[in-house]
ROTORRO-517136 format. One record per residue (C-alpha): chain; x, y, z; residue number from 0. Coordinates in Angstrom, 3 decimals, always signed. Layout:
<rs>
<r cadena="A" X="X" Y="Y" Z="Z" num="NUM"/>
...
</rs>
This chain:
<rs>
<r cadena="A" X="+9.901" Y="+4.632" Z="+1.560" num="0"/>
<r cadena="A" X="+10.806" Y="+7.379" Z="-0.654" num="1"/>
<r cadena="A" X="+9.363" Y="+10.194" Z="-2.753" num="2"/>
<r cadena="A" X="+10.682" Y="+9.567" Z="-6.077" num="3"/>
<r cadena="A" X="+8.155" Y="+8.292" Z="-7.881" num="4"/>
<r cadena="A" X="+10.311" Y="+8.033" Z="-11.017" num="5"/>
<r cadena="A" X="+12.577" Y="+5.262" Z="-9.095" num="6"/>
<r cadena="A" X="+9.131" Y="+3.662" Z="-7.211" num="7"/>
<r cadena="A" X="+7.080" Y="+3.519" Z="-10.778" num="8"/>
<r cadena="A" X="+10.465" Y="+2.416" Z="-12.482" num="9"/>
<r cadena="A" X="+11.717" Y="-0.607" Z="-10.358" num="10"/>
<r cadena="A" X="+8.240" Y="-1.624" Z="-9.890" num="11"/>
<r cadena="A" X="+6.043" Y="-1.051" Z="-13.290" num="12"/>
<r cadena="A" X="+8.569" Y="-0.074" Z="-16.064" num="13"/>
<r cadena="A" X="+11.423" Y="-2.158" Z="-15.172" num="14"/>
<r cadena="A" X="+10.369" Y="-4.942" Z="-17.167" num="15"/>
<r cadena="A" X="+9.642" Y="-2.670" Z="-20.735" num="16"/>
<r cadena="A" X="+12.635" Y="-0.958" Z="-20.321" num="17"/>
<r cadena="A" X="+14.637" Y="-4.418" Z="-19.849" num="18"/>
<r cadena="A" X="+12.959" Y="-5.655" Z="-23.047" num="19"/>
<r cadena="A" X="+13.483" Y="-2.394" Z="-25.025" num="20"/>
<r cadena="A" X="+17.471" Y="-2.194" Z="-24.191" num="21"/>
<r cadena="A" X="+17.025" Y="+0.720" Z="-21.794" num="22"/>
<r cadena="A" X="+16.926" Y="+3.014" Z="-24.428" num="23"/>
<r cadena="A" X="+16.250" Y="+6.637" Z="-23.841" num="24"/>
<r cadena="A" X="+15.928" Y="+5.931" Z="-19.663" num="25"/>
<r cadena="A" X="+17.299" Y="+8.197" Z="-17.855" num="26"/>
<r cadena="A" X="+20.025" Y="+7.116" Z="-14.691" num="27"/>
<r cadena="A" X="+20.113" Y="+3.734" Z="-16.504" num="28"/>
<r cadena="A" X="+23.274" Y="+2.656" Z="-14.889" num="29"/>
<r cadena="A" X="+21.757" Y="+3.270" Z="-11.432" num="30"/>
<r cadena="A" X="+18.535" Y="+1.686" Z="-12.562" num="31"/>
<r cadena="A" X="+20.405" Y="-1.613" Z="-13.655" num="32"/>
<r cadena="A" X="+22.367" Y="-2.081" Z="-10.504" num="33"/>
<r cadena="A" X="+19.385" Y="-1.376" Z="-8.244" num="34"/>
<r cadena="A" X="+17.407" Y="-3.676" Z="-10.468" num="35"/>
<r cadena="A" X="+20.468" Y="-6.290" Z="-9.936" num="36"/>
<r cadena="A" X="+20.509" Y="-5.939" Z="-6.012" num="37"/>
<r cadena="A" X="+16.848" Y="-6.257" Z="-5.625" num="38"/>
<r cadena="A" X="+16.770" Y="-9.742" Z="-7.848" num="39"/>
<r cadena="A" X="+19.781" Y="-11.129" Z="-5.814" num="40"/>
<r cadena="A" X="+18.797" Y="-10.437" Z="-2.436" num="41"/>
<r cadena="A" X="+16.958" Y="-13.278" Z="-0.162" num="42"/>
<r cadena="A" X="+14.190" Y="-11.173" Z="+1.364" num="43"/>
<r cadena="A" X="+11.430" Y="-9.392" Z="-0.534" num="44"/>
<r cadena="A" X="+11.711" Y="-5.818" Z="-1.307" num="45"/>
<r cadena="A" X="+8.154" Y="-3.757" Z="-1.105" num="46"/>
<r cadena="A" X="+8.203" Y="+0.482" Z="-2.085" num="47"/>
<r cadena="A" X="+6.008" Y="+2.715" Z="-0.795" num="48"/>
<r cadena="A" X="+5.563" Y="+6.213" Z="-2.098" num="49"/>
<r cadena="A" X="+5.779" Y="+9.195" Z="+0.215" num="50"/>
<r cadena="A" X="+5.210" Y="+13.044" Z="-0.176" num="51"/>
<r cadena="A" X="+8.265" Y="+14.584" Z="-0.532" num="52"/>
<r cadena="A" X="+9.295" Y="+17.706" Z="+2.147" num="53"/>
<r cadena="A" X="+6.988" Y="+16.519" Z="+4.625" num="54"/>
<r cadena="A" X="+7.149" Y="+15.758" Z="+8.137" num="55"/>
<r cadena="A" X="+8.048" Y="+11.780" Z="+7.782" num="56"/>
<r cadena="A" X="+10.040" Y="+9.983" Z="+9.689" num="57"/>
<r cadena="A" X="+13.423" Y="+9.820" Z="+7.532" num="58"/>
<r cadena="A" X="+12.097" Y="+11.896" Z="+4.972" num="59"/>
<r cadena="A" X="+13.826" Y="+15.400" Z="+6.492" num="60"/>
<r cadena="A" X="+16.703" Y="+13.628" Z="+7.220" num="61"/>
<r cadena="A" X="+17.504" Y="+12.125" Z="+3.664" num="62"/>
<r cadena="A" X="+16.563" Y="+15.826" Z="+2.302" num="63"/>
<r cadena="A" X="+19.476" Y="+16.692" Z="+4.445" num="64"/>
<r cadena="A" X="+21.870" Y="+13.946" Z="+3.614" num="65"/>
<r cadena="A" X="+21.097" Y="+14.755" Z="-0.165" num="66"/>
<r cadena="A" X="+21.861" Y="+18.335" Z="+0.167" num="67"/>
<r cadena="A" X="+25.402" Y="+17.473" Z="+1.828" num="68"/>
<r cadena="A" X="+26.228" Y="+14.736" Z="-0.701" num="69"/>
<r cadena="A" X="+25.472" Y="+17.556" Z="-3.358" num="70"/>
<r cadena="A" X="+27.903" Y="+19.888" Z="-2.195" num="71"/>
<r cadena="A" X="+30.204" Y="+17.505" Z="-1.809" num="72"/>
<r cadena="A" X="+33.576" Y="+18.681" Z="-3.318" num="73"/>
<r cadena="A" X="+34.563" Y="+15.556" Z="-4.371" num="74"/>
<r cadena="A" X="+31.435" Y="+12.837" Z="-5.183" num="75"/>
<r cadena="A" X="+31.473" Y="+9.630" Z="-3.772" num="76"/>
<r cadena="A" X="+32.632" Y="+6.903" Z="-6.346" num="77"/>
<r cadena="A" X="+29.535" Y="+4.340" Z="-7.015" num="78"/>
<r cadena="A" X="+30.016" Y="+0.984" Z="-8.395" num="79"/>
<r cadena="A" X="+27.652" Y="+0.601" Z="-10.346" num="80"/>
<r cadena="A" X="+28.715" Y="-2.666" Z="-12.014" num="81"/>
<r cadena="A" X="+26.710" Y="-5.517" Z="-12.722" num="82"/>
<r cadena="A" X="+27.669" Y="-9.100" Z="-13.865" num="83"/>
<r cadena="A" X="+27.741" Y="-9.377" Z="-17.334" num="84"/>
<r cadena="A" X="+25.196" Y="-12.211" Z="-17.647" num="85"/>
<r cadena="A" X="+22.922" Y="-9.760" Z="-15.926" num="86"/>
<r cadena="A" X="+23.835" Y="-6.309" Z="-18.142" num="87"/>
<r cadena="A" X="+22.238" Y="-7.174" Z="-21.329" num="88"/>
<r cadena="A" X="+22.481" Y="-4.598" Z="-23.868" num="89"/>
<r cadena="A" X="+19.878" Y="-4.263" Z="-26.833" num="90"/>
<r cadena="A" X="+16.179" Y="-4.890" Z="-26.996" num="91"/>
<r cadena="A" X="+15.159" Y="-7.794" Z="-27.229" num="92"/>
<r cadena="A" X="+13.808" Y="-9.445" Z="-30.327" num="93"/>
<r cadena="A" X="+10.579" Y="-10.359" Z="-29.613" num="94"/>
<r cadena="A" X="+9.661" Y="-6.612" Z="-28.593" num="95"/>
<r cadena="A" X="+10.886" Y="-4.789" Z="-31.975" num="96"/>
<r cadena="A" X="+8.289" Y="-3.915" Z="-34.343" num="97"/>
</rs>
């Protein structure tokens, strides 16, 4: 659950476009490609649903709070955000150019 419909509408509907197109212009790329990485490489299926955000759901206070520490963090946490190369194709692909 979560109420970002940028990352629901993104791993779910645009993934595949932006993939073919080289990721160009899409924002949090990086983050998009290793999510996108994790999701095909895990055994069990992986559903999203879409929430309102600031509402009264269970979780959904609670990761407003953890996301307000993490952003006054002084120091951020280091991500890996690294993919195998096989998987971290850069370019668009031919068939899709114009």
């Amino acid at each position: 659950m979560t109420d970002s419909k940028y990352m629901t509408e993104g791993l779910t509907t645009h993934l595949e476009n932006w993939e073919n197109d080289g990721w160009i212009n899409i924002k949090n790329t990086a983050l998009f490609k290793k999510a996108a990485h994790l999701l095909r490489y895990q055994p069990a299926q992986t559903t999203f649903q879409w929430i309102k955000g600031h509402n009264s759901t269970t979780g959904n206070k609670e990761s407003d709070h953890l996301a307000r520490q993490g952003a006054n963090k002084q120091d951020p946490d280091v991500l890996d955000l690294n993919v195998p190369i096989e998987f971290d194709l850069n370019g668009a692909k031919l068939a899709t150019l114009t």
